[in-house]
N, C-alpha and C positions, 0 to 999 in steps of 0.2 A: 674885372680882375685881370691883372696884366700876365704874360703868356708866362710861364715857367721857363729858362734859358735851355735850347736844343743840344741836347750833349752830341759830341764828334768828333773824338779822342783818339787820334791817330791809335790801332793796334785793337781799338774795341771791336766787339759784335753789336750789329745792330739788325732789327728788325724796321723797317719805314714800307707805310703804304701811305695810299693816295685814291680819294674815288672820284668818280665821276660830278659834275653839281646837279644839285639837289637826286645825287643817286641815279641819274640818269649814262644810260648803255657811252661808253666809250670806246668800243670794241662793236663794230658793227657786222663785220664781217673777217671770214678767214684772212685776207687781206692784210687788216689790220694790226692781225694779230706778230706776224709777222711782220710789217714794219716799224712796231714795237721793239719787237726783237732785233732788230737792225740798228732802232736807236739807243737799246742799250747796250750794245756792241760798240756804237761808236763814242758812246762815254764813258764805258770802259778803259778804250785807249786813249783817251781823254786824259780822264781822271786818273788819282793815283787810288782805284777802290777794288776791290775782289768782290764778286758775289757767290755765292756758295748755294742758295736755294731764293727760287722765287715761285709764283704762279699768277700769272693773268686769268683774270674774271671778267665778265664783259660788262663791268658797270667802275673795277678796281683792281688794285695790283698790290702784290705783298714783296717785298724784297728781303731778302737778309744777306748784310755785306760788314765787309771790314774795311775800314778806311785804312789809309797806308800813311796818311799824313793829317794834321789836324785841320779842320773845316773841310777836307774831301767829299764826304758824303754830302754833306748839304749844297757843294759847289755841282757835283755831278748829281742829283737829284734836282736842281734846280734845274740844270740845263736840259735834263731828260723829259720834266712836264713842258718847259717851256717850247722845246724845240717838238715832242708830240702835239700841245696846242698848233704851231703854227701848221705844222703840215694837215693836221685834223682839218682846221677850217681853209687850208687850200683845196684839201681835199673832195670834200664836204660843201666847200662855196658856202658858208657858215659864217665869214669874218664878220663883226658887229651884232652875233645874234646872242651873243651869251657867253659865259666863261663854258670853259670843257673841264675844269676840276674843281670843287667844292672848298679850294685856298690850298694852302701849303699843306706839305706831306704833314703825317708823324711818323715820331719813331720812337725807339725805346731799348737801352744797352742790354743787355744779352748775358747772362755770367758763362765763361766759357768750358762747360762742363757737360751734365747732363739735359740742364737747362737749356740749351742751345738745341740738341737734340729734337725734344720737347717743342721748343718753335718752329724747328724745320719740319716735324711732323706735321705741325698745327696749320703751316704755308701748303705743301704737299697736298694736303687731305682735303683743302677746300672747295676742288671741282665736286668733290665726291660728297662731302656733307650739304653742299647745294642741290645734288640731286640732277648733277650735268650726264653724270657720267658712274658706270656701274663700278667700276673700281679705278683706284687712283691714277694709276699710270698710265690709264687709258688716252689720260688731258695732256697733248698736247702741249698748250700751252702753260710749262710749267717745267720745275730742275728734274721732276721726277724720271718725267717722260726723256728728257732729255738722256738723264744720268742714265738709262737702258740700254739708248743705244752706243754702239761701239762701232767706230769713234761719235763723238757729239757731233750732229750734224753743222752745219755753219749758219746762221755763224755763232762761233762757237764762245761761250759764254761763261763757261762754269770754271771757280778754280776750285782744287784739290780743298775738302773739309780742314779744317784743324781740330778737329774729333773724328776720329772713324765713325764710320755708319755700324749700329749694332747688327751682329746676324740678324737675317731673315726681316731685313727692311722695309722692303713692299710690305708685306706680310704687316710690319708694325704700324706705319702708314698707312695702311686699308684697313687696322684697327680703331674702331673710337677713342676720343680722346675723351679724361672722365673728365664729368661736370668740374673737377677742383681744377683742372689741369686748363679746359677752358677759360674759365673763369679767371684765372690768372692772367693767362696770356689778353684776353681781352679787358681786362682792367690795366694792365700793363700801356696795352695801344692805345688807352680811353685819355690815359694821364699822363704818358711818358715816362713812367715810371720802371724804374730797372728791374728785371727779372732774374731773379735767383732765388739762394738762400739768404736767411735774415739779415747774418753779418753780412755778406758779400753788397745785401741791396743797403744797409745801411752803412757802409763804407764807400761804397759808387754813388748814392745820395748828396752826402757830406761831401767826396773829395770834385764832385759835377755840378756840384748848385741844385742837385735836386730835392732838396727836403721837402719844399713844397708839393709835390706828388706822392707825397706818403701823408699827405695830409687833407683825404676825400672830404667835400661838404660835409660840415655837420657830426664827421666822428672821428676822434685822436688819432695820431698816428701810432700808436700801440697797438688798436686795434688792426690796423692793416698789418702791422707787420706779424700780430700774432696769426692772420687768419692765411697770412704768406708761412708762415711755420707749420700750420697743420697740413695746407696744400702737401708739403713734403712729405710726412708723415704716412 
């Protein structure tokens, strides 16, 4: 079945991660973790992208960013696995023994609303729903930790949301997210399919070439889009 076209629409939100191959640690050490963070500092000024929330995992990495121009993100996500591979296996003394990422990111456009929220919580909370760490902003590696301190430390990463954060953030963040709200966001990253409300994801669909991810193996896309209506509800 051929791949569904990567939407990267200058001015969207997007959520893109990326793991390790076959699931295996890419983040070995403190070390690493930070020079992660070095290398998306330096695609940052690269690229023309904003990132707004991310979190490193030691197997995977979640991002949510805005491209500033069209094909951005894919140009600075490309360059950010590639240039992490090479250093990895200089690192590491590795070269020739395997890939270091499982193929190409995904990702999946974002409706810029509450929805957006919703995912940055879902990115935030995953040291914590892994069991790394006792509450969220404990991790380090991640926007949460970061957005605490004052100033962000360097190098410095984060731009301004284009939603405020609701009161009592952490707070919402270190609350579960329910099964319907999971479920979403990871069926979302499974297919690439846009996250929102009905119209919003069936107008992003249509106007992105994504019709094809509203239409899982085996059942209509009515159904997905009715069971994206209740999630709201």
């Amino acid at each position: 079945m051929p791949r569904p076209p990567r939407a990267d629409e200058a001015g969207g939100l997007y959520h893109a991660l990326n793991r390790g191959n076959a699931r295996e640690s890419i983040f070995q050490k403190e070390a690493d973790y930070e020079a992660f963070a070095n290398i998306l500092a330096a695609g940052l000024a690269r690229y023309e992208v904003l990132l707004y929330s991310f979190q490193l995992m030691p197997n995977h990495w979640h991002l949510v960013l805005r491209p500033n121009r069209n094909g951005a993100m894919s140009r600075f996500l490309r360059w950010i696995t590639a240039t992490h591979t090479m250093r990895y296996h200089a690192h590491y003394h590795t070269s020739g023994a395997g890939h270091v990422y499982q193929g190409r990111f995904k990702s999946f456009p974002i409706q810029g609303d509450g929805h957006f929220l919703t995912v940055c919580r879902y990115v935030e909370c995953n040291a914590l729903r892994a069991g790394l760490v006792k509450c969220a902003e404990q991790w380090r590696w991640g926007s949460l930790w970061r957005w605490l301190q004052q100033p962000e430390p360097d190098p410095q990463l984060l731009a301004a949301w284009p939603i405020a954060r609701l009161p009592g953030w952490v707070e919402r963040v270190n609350r579960p997210l329910t099964e319907r709200e999971l479920e979403g966001v990871r069926k979302s990253a499974q297919r690439g399919r846009p996250f929102g409300n009905r119209d919003w994801i069936e107008a992003s669909a249509k106007r992105l070439g994504l019709e094809s991810t509203l239409r899982p193996r085996g059942r209509p896309q009515v159904r997905f889009l009715d069971q994206q209506q209740n999630n709201e509800s």
